[in-house]
TORBAVEX-73545 format. One line per 4 residues: number of its first residue (from 1); their letters; for each residue y, x, z of C-alpha. Coordinates in steps of 0.05 Angstrom, whole numbers. Layout:
BEGIN
NUM = a = Y,X,Z | ...;
//
This chain:
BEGIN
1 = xxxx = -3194,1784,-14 | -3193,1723,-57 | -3156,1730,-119 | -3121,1670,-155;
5 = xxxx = -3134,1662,-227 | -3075,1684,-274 | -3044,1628,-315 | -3081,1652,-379;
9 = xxxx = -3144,1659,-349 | -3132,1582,-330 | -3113,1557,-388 | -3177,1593,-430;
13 = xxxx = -3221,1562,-369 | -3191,1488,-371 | -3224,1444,-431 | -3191,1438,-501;
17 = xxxx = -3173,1361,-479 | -3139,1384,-420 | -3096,1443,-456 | -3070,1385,-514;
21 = xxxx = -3046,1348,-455 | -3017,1398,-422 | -2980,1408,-483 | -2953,1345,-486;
25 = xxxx = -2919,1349,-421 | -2856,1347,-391 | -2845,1415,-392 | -2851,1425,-463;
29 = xxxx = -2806,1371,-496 | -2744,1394,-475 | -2764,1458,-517 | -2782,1419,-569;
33 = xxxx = -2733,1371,-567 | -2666,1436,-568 | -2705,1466,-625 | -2693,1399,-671;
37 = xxxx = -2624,1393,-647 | -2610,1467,-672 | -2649,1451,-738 | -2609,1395,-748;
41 = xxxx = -2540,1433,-737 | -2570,1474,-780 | -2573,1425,-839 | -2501,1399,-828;
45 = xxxx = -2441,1423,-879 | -2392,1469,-852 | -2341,1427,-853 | -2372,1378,-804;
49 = xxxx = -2388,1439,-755 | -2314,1458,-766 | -2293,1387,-749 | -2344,1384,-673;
53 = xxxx = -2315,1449,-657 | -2243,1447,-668 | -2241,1380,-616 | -2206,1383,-550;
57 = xxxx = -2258,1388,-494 | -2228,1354,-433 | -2234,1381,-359 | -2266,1340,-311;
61 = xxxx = -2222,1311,-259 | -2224,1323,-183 | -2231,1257,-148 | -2169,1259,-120;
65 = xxxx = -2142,1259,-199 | -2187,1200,-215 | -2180,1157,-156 | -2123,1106,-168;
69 = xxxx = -2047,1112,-133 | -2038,1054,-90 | -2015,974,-117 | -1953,986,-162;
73 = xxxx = -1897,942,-141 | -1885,872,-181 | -1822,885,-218 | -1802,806,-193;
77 = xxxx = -1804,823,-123 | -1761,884,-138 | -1711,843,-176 | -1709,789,-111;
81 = xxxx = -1705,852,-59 | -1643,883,-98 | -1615,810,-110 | -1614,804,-35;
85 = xxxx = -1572,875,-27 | -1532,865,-88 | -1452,848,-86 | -1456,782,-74;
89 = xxxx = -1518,783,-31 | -1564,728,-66 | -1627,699,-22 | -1680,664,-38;
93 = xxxx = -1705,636,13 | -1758,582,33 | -1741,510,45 | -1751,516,127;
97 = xxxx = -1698,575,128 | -1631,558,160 | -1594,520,105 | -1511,521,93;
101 = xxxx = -1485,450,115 | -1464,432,52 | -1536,445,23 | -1566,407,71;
105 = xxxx = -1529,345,56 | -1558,346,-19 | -1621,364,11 | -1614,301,51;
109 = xxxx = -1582,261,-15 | -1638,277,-61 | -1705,266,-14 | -1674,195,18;
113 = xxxx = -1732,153,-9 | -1756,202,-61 | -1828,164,-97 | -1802,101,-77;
117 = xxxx = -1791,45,-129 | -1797,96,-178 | -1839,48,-228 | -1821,-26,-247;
121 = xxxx = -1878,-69,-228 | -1886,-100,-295 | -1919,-32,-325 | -1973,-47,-268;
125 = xxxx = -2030,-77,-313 | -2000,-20,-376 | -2014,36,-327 | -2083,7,-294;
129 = xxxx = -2110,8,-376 | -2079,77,-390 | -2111,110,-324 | -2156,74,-285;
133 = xxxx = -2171,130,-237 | -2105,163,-235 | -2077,82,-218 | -2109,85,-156;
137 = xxxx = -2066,153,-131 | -2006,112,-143 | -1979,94,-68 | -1956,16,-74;
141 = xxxx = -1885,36,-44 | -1874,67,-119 | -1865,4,-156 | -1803,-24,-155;
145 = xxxx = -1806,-112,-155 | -1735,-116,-169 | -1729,-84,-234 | -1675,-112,-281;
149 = xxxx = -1681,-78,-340 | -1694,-120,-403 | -1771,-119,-441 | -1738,-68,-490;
153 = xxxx = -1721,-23,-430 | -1787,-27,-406 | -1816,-3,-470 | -1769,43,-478;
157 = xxxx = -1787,77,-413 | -1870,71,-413 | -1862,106,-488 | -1821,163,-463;
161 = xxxx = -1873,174,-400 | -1921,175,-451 | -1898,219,-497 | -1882,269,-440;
165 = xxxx = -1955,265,-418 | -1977,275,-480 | -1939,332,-503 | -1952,359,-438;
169 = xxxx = -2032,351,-444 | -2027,389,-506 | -1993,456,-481 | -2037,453,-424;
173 = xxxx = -2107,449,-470 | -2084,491,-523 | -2052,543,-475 | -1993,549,-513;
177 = xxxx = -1928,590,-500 | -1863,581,-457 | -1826,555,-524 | -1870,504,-535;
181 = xxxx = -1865,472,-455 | -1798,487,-464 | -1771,442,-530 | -1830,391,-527;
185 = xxxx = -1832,377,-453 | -1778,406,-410 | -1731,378,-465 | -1755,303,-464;
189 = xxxx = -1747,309,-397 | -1675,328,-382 | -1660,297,-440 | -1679,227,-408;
193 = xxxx = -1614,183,-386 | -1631,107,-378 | -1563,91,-376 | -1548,121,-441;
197 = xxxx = -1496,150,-404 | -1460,219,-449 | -1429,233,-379 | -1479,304,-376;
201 = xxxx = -1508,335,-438 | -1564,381,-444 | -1547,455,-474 | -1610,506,-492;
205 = xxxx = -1582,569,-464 | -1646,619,-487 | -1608,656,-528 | -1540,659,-495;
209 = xxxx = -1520,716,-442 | -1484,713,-381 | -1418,749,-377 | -1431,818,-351;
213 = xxxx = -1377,803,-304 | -1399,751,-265 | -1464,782,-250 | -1487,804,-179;
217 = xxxx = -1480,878,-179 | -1540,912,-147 | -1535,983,-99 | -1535,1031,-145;
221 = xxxx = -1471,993,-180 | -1517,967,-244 | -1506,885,-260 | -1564,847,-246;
225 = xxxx = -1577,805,-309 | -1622,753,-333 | -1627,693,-378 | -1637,626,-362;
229 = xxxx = -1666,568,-416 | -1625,502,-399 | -1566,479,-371 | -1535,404,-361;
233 = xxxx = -1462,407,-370 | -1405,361,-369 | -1403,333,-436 | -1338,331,-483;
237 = xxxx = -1365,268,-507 | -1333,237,-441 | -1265,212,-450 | -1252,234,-378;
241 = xxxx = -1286,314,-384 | -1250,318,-448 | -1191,311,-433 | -1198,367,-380;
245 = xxxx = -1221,407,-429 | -1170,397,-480 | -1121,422,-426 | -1155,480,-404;
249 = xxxx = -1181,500,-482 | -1105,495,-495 | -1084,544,-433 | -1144,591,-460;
253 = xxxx = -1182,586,-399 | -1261,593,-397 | -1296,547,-357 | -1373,584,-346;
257 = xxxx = -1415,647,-334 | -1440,645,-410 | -1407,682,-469 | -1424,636,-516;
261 = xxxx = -1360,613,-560 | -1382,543,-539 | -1413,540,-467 | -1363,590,-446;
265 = xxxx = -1311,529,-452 | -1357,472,-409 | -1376,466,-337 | -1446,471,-318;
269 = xxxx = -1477,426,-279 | -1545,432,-272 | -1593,506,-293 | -1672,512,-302;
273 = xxxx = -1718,554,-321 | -1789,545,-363 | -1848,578,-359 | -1913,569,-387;
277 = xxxx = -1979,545,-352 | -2001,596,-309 | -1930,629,-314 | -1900,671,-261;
281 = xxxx = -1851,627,-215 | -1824,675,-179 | -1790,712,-238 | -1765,640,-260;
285 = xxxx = -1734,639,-186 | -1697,710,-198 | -1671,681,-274 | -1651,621,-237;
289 = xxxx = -1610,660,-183 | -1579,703,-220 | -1550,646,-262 | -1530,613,-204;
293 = xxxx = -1495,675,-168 | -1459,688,-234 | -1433,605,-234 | -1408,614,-171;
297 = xxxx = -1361,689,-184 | -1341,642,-249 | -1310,583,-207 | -1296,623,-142;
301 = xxxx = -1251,663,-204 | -1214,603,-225 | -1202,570,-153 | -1167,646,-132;
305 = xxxx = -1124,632,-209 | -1107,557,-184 | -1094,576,-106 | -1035,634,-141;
309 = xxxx = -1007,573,-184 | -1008,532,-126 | -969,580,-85 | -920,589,-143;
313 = xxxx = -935,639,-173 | -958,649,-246 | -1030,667,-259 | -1047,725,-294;
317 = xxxx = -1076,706,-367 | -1129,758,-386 | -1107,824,-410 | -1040,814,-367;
321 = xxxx = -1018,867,-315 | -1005,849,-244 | -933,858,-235 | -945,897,-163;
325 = xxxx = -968,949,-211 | -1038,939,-198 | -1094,932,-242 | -1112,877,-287;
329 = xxxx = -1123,808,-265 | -1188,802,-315 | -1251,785,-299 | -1284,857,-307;
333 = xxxx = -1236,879,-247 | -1234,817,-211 | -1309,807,-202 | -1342,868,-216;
337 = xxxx = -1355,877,-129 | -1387,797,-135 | -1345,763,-77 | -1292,806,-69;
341 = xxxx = -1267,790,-127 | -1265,720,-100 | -1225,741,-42 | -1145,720,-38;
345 = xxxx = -1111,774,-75 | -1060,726,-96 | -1036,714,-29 | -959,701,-21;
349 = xxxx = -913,749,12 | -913,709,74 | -986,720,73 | -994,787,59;
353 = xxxx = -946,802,114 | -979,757,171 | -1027,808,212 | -1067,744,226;
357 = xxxx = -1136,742,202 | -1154,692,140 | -1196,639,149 | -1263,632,111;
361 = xxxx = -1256,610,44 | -1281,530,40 | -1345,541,6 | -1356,511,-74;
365 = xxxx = -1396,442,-80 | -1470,461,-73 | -1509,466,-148 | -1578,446,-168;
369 = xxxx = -1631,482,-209 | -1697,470,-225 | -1753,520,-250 | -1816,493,-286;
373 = xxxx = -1881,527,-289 | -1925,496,-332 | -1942,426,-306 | -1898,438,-234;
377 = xxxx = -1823,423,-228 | -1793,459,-164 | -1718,437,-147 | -1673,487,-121;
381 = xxxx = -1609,474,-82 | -1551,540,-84 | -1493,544,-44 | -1437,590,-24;
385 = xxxx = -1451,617,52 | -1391,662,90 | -1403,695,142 | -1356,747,191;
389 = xxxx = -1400,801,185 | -1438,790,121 | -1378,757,76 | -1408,719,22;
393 = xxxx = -1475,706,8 | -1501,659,-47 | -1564,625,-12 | -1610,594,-60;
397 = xxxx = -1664,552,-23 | -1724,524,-57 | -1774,499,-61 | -1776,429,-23;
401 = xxxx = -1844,402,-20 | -1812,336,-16 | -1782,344,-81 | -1844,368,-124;
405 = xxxx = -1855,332,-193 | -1903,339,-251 | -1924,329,-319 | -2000,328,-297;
409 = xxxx = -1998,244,-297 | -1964,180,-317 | -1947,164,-240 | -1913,244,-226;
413 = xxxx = -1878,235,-295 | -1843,175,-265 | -1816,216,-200 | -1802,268,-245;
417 = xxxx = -1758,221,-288 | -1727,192,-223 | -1712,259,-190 | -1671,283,-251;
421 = xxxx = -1643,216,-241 | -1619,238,-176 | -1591,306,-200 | -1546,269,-255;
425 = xxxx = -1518,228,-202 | -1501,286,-154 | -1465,319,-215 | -1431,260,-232;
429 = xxxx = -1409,227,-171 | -1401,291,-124 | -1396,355,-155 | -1351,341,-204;
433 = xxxx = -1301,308,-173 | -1293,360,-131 | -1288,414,-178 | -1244,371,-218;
437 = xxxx = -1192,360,-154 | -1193,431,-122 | -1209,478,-185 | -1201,449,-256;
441 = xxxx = -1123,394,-247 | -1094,456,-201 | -1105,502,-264 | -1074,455,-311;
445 = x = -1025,411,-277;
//
C-alpha cells in the first residue's frame, strides 16, 4: 500500500527556497501578525488598558432593529388634517374645489384682467435696457398706453420695481433667512400705495399672538395656534376709521384676534405669511388659516354683541354675568367651541320661545391673505361657509394660478404691485363698508 509522506518528512524533502516561502504565506501572518498585537498591549500603561476595557461593547442589532420604521408624518400635514376636524372646521382646499358664493365673487373681482395694463408704456425703452431677454416675456397686453401719471410718478414707480428686484436678487444668491425676505422685500411690497393713500397701513405681526380664544380648537379640545408675519389694517390715520375707533376704544371694545395693546384695537384687513427660498408653503398655508379662522370667531363675536344691542338688549362688557344666570359673556366662554360661540345666544324672548328653526347666519365679507415663499406670492381668498349638517366651516381656498406673482423679474414685480393694488381696493371699497354697516356703527350707535 502506498503511503503518503508525513508533513515533516515533506518539508525536510522540499528545497530550502521553497520552505522560506512557505513561510511567508498566508497561513503564517495571521500568527505573526496576533503575536505583535499582544506585544504591543503589552507595552501600553495600565491606565490605557483600564480605559479599552471599561467601554460599553454594544450588541449587534437584528435586522428587524436596524431596518427603518416607515415615512414619519410631516408635522404640516398633521396641523392641516386637525385644522379640518377642529371647532370651527377650517379647509384648505385647492382653487377647483367648490367655492362659497361670496368667495367666488372676489375670486371673480381680483382675476378680471389680471397682467393687463399693468406697466405704463413709457418705461418700455427703461425696461428693454434693464433686461433685454426678460423684455421679450413681457405679453404686449401688459403695458398700459393711457397712463396719466406725471414723469415723477413714473420714476417713482420704475425705482421701487427696482429696488424690490434687487433686494430680492440678493436673498435669493446669498440664501438668506425668512427675516431678511420678510423686512427687505415682502415689506416694500405691501408697503407700496401709488395713491399715497393712509386708507390701509401695514402692521408686522411676528411677534404678536393671537388670542387663545379665538383659535380653532382641535379634537382633543387643545387651541390650534400659530403666528402670522403681516397684516394690512384699517389705519387710524383715516379721518373716517378713526373715528370708529375712537367710539369703540371709548366703549372698551377690541376690534382683532391679536393681543397686542395696539392691534388688538384695529381691524385687519389683509394677513400673509413669509418664508424663505426654498421654504415650506404648506406650513405658511396652516399659519395663514389659523389666523384667518381666529379673524372670523373675533368679528362673528362682535356681530352676536351688536345683533343683542339691536334687539334691545344691553351687551355684556367682559367680565359681566349674564343676567339668566348663565356664564360669562367673555370671549374664553363665548368662543372657546369656534362657531358656536358665534351662534345667537342673545336671542330675544320671542325668539327663544318660537319652535321654528333659525335661519343660517349671513356669512362675514370674504378676507384675503397671501403667503410668500421665497420669490412666489400665492393669494388666498377665506370665507365663512354654513352648512345644515356641518354648521360652520371657515373655507380657505388658494392658490389661484391666475393670481401668481413674483419677485424673480422686473415684468412679475409689476403684477405683483398691481395685484396688491387690487387687494387694497377690495378692503377699501367692499369689505369695510360692510363691516362698518353690519358689525362696527351697530356696536356703537
Amino acid at each position: 500500500m502506498h503511503q503518503l509522506p508525513s508533513p515533516s518528512s515533506l518539508e525536510t524533502t522540499l528545497p530550502r527556497g521553497r520552505r522560506r516561502k512557505r513561510s511567508c504565506s498566508m497561513e503564517g501572518q495571521p500568527r505573526k501578525r496576533t503575536q505583535r498585537k499582544m506585544n504591543a498591549i503589552d507595552n501600553l500603561p495600565p491606565q490605557a488598558i483600564t480605559d479599552f476595557l471599561s467601554r460599553v461593547i454594544l450588541k449587534p442589532k437584528t435586522r428587524s432593529q436596524t431596518s427603518s420604521p416607515s415615512r414619519s408624518v410631516s408635522p404640516t400635514r398633521d396641523l392641516l388634517n386637525a385644522l379640518r376636524v377642529s371647532s370651527p372646521s377650517v379647509d384648505c382646499q385647492s382653487s377647483d374645489s367648490p367655492m362659497a358664493p361670496i368667495a367666488m365673487e372676489l375670486r371673480k373681482t381680483l382675476s378680471k384682467d389680471f397682467g393687463e395694463a399693468i406697466i405704463p408704456a413709457a418705461l418700455k425703452d427703461t425696461l428693454r435696457a434693464a433686461d433685454p431677454q426678460g423684455f421679450d416675456d413681457i405679453p404686449s397686453a401688459a403695458f398700459d398706453y393711457e397712463y396719466t401719471g406725471t414723469p415723477e410718478d413714473l420714476d417713482t414707480l420704475w425705482s421701487e420695481i427696482q429696488q424690490i428686484h434687487l433686494e430680492a436678487s440678493e436673498c435669493q444668491m446669498y440664501n438668506q433667512d425668512e427675516n431678511a425676505w420678510a423686512q427687505g422685500v415682502a415689506r416694500r411690497v405691501l408697503s407700496w400705495c401709488p395713491c399715497k393713500s393712509q386708507f390701509l397701513q401695514l402692521k408686522s405681526i411676528q411677534s404678536q399672538s393671537l388670542e387663545r380664544t379665538y383659535l380653532p380648537v382641535s379634537a382633543v379640545e387643545v387651541p390650534v395656534s400659530k403666528k402670522a408675519d403681516y397684516a394690512l389694517v384699517y389705519s387710524p390715520r383715516d379721518p373716517a376709521v378713526r373715528s370708529v375707533y375712537h367710539r369703540t376704544d371709548r366703549a372698551g371694545i377690541s376690534l382683532s384676534q391679536m393681543t397686542d395693546t395696539h392691534t388688538k384695537r384695529l381691524v385687519m384687513a389683509i394677513g400673509g405669511e413669509v418664508k424663505p427660498a426654498g421654504g415650506n408653503s404648506q406650513e405658511a398655508l396652516a399659519q395663514l388659516a389659523i389666523w384667518f379662522a381666529a379673524g372670523f370667531a373675533k368679528l362673528r363675536e362682535l356681530q352676536v354683541s351688536a345683533r343683542a344691542r339691536q334687539l334691545g338688549r344691553k351687551p355684556l362688557s367682559e367680565g359681566q354675568k349674564d343676567d339668566r344666570g348663565g356664564s360669562e359673556a367673555t370671549p374664553e366662554n363665548s368662543s372657546s367651541k369656534g362657531d358656536q360661540h358665534a351662534t345667537m345666544q342673545l336671542e330675544s324672548p320671542s325668539e327663544q320661545q318660537s319652535d321654528v328653526e333659525q335661519p343660517l347666519p349671513e356669512p362675514l365679507p370674504a378676507m384675503i391673505g397671501f403667503t410668500a415663499v421665497g420669490h412666489e406670492w400665492a393669494t388666498y381668498i377665506a370665507c365663512e361657509h354654513f352648512t345644515e349638517d356641518d354648521g360652520k366651516v371657515i373655507q380657505v381656498t388658494g392658490p389661484f394660478r391666475r393670481l401668481m406673482a413674483s419677485t424673480g423679474s422686473f415684468y412679475e414685480i409689476s403684477k405683483l404691485l398691481s395685484l396688491v393694488e387690487r387687494m387694497r381696493a377690495y378692503a377699501q371699497d367692499t369689505h369695510w363698508p360692510e363691516l362698518k354697516e353690519r358689525v362696527l356703527l351697530p356696536l356703537i350707535e
